[in-house]
C-alpha positions as CSV (number, residue, x, y, z in Angstrom):
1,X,-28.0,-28.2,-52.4
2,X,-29.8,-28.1,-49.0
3,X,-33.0,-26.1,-49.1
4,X,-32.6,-22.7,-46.9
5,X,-35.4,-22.4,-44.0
6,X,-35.8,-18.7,-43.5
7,X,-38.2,-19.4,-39.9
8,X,-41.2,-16.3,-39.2
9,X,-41.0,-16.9,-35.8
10,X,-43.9,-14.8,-34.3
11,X,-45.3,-13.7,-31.0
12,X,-46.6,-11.2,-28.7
13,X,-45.1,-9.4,-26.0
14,X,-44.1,-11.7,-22.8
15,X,-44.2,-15.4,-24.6
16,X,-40.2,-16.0,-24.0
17,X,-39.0,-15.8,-27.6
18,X,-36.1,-13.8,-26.6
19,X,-35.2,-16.6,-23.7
20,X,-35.8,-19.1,-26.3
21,X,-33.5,-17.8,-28.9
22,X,-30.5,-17.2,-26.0
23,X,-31.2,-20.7,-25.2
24,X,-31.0,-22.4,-28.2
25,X,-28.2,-20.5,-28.8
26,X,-26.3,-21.4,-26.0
27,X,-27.4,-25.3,-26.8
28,X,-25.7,-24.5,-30.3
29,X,-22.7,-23.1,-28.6
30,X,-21.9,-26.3,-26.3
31,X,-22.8,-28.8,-29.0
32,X,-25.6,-29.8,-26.1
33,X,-28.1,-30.7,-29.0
34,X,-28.3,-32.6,-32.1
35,X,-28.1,-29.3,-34.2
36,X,-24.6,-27.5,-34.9
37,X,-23.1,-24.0,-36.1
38,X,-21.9,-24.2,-39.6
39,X,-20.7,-20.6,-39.7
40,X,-20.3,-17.0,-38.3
41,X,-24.0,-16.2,-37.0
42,X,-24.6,-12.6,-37.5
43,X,-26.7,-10.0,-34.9
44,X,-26.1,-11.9,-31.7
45,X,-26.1,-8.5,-29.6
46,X,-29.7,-9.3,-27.9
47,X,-29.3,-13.3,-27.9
48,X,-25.8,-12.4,-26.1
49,X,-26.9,-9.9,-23.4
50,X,-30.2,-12.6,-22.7
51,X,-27.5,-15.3,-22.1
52,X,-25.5,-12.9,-19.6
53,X,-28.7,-12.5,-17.5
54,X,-29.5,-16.6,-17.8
55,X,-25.6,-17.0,-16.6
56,X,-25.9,-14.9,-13.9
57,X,-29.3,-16.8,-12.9
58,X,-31.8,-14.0,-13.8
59,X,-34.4,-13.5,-16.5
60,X,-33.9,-10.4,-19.6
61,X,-35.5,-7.5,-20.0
62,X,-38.3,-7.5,-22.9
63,X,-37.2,-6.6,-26.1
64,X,-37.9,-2.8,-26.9
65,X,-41.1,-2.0,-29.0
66,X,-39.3,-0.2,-31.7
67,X,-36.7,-3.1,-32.7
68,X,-36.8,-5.7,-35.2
69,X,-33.3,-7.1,-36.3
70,X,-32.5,-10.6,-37.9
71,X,-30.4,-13.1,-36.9
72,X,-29.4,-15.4,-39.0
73,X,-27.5,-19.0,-38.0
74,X,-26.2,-21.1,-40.5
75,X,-26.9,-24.7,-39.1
76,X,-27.0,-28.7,-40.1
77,X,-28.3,-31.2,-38.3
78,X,-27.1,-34.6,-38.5
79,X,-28.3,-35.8,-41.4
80,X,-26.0,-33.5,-43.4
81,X,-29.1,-31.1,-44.1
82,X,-28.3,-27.2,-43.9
83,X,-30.5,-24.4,-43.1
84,X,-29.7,-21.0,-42.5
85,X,-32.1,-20.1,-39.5
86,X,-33.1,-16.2,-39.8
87,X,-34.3,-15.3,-36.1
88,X,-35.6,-12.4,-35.6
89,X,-35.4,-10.2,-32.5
90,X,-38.4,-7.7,-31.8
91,X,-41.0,-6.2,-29.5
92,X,-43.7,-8.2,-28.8
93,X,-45.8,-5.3,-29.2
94,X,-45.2,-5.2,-32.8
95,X,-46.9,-8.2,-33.4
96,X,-50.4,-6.7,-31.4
97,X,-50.3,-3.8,-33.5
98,X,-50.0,-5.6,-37.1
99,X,-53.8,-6.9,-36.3
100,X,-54.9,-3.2,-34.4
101,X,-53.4,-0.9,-37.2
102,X,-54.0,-3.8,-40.1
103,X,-50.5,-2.2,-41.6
104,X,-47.7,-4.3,-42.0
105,X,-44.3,-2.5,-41.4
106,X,-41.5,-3.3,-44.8
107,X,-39.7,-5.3,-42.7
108,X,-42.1,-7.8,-41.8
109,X,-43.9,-7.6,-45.0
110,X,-40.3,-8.9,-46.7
111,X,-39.9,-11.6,-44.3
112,X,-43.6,-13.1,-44.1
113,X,-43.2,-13.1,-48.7
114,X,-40.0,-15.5,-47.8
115,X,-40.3,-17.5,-44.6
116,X,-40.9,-21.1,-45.5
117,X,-41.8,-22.2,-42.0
118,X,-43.8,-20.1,-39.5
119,X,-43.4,-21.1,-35.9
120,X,-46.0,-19.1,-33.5
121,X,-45.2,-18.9,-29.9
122,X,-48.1,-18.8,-27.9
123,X,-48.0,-18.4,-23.9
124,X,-51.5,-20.3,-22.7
125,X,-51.4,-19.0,-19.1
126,X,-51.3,-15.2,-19.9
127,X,-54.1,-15.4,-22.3
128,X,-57.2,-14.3,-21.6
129,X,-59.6,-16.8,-21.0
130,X,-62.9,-14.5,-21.4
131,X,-65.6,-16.8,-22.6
132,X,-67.2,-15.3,-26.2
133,X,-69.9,-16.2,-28.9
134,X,-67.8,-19.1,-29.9
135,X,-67.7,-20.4,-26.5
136,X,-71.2,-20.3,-25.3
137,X,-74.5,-20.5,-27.0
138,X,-75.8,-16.7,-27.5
139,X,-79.0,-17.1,-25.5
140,X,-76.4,-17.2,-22.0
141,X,-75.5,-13.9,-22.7
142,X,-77.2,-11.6,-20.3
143,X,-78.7,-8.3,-22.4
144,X,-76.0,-5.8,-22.9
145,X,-77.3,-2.6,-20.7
146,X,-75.3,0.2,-22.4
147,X,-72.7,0.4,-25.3
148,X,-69.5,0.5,-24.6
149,X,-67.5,1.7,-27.7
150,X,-63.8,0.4,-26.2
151,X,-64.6,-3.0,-24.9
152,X,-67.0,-4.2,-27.7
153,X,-64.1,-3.3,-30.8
154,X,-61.1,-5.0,-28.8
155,X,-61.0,-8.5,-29.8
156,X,-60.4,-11.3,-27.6
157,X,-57.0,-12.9,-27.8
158,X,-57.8,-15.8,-29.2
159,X,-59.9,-13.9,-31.8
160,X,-56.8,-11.8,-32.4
161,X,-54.6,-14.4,-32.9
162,X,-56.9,-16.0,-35.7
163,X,-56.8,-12.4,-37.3
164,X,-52.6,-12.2,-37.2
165,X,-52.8,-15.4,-39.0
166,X,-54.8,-14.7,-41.8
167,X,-53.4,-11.4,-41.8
168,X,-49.9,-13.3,-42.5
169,X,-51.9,-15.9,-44.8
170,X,-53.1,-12.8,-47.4
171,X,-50.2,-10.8,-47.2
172,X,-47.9,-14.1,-48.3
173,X,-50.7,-14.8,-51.4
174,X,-51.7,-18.1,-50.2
175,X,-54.8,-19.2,-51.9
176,X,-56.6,-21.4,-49.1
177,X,-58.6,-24.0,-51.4
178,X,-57.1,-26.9,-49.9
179,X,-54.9,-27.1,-46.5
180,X,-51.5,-25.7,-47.0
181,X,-48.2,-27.8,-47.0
182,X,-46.1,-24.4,-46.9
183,X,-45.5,-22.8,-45.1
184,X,-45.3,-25.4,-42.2
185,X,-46.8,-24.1,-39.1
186,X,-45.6,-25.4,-35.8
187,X,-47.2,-24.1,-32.6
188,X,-45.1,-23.5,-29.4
189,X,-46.9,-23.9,-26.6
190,X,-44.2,-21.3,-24.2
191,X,-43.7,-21.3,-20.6
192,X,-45.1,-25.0,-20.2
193,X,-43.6,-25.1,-16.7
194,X,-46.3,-22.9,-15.4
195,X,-49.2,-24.7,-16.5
196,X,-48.7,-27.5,-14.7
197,X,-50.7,-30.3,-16.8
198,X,-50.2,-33.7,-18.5
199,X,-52.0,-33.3,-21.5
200,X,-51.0,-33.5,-25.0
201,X,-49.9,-30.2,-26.7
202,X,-52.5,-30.4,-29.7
203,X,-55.0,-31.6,-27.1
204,X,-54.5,-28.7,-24.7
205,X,-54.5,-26.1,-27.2
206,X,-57.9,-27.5,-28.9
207,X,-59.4,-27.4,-25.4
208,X,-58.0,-24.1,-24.3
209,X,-58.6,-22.4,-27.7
210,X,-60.9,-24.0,-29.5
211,X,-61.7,-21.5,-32.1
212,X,-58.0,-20.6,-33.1
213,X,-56.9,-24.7,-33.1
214,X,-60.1,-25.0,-35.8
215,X,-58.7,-22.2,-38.0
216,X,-55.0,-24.2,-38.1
217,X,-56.8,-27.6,-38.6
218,X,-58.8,-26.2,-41.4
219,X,-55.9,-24.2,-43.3
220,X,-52.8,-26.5,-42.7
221,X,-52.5,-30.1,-43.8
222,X,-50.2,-30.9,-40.9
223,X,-49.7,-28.0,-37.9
224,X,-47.6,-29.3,-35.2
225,X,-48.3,-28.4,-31.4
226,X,-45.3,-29.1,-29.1
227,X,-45.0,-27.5,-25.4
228,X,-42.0,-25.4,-24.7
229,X,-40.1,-24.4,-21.5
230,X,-37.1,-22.7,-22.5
231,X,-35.7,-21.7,-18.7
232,X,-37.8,-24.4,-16.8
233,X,-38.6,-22.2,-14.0
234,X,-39.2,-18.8,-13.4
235,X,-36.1,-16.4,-12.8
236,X,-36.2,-12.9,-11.9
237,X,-34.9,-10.2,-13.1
238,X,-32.5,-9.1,-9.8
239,X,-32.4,-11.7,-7.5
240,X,-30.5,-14.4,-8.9
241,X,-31.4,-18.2,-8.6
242,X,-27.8,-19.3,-7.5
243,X,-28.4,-23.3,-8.6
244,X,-29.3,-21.8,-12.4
245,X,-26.1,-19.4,-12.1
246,X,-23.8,-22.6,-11.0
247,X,-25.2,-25.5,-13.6
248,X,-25.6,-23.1,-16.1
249,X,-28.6,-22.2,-18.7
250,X,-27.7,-25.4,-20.9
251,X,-28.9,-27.9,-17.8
252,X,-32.4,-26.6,-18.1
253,X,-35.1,-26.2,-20.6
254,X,-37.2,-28.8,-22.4
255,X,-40.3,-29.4,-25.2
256,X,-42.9,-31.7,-25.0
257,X,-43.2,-33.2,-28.2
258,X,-46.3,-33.7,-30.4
259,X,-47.0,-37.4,-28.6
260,X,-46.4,-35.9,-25.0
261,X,-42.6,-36.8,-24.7
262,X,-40.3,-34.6,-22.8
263,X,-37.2,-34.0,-23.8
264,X,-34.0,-31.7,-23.3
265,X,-33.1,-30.6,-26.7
266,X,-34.7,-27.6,-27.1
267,X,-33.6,-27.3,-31.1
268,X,-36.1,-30.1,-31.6
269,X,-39.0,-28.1,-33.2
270,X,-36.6,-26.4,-35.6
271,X,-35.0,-30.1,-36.2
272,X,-38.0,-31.0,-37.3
273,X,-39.1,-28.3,-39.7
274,X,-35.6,-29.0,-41.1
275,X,-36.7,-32.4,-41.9
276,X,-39.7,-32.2,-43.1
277,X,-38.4,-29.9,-45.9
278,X,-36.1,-31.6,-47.8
């Protein structure tokens, strides 16, 4: 029997998981990858609408800050293993407010206890890149003139992000004594169209954000960093691009793998996890 990969697929508001999903579902849909659909996927409504908007040529609105529902795909790949993918659809605002309230809705709280793989979606050009203590030596900081209450409690994205994690990390019970195997942790590095580099994934993340890359390195035996352009280009939400519209959303979208490849198939990172697990 196939081991099921129930996927934690988390990130913040405006990192394209929504695109992502509706595109990897459409690659499932036109047998345009090396994954296929083994059954009736359930809670397509928001995966379905995105795909509309990518048909038409134009980007999807943001999924609302109250909603969380789970999709789940039964796949194989083409090796014969199975997995039933459970992708879930939610405001990216929820994720903020897991670290800011430090409350963890039921919801999540059941899905983090099961997930076996945890892929975080991070968009690089959107983050603030505010240098901090662990980015300059403290004597370059100037003296701080007056206190202010609201901009010295907020913590810095990257800081944030390191917080989410072991957040995730305490609430799943993992004892940290030695780098985990489990849950894998893959990195996507989202909207790598508008960054407009060469480097390796791992290699630009570790330069970007140092401090977050040495918390992964430290607490998983094997993260994986792979680049991820789901749409390719940027599409707006009423002024359709009319070459998109006519090709189709399955003609574009790629990853850049681990040792800087590009490729097309968009279902690799989850290909992978499904490999690595049996």
């Amino acid at each position: 029997m196939a081991a099921q990969h129930t996927i934690l697929l988390v990130g913040e508001s405006n990192v394209g998981k929504t695109h992502y999903g509706a595109q990897f579902l459409k690659r499932l849909m036109v047998k345009a990858c090396a994954l296929k659909m083994t059954g009736a996927p359930t809670n397509l409504e928001a995966f379905t609408t995105a795909l509309s908007c990518l048909t038409e040529g134009k980007s999807t609105d943001h999924t609302p800050a109250d909603i969380y529902v789970e999709s789940v795909w039964p796949i194989s790949d083409e090796s014969g293993r199975y997995a039933e993918l459970v992708w879930p659809d939610y405001g990216g605002e929820q994720v903020r407010n897991l670290v800011a309230q430090r409350r963890i809705p039921a919801a999540w709280r059941d899905r983090v206890v099961e997930s076996t793989d945890w892929i975080l979606l991070i968009r690089l050009h959107s983050f603030r890149s505010e240098e901090d203590l662990f980015s300059r030596p403290l004597q370059s900081f100037a003296p701080v003139e007056a206190y202010d209450e609201t901009v010295a409690d907020e913590l810095s994205d990257q800081a944030r992000t390191v917080e989410l994690l072991q957040m995730l990390l305490y609430l799943a019970q993992f004892h940290l004594d030695r780098p985990l195997r489990k849950p894998r942790l893959t990195i996507l590095l989202s909207c790598w169209d508008e960054l407009g580099t060469t480097e390796l994934p791992a290699d630009l993340l570790a330069s970007r954000l140092p401090m977050l890359w040495s918390f992964v390195r430290s607490n998983w035996a094997s993260p994986t960093v792979i680049g991820l352009s789901a749409l390719e280009r940027a599409l707006d939400k009423t002024d359709a691009d009319q070459d998109y519209a006519i090709r189709g959303p399955e003609e574009f979208g790629y990853v850049v793998l681990p040792n800087g490849e590009k490729n097309t198939d968009i279902t690799l990172p989850i290909q992978y996890l499904m490999a690595d697990g049996t």
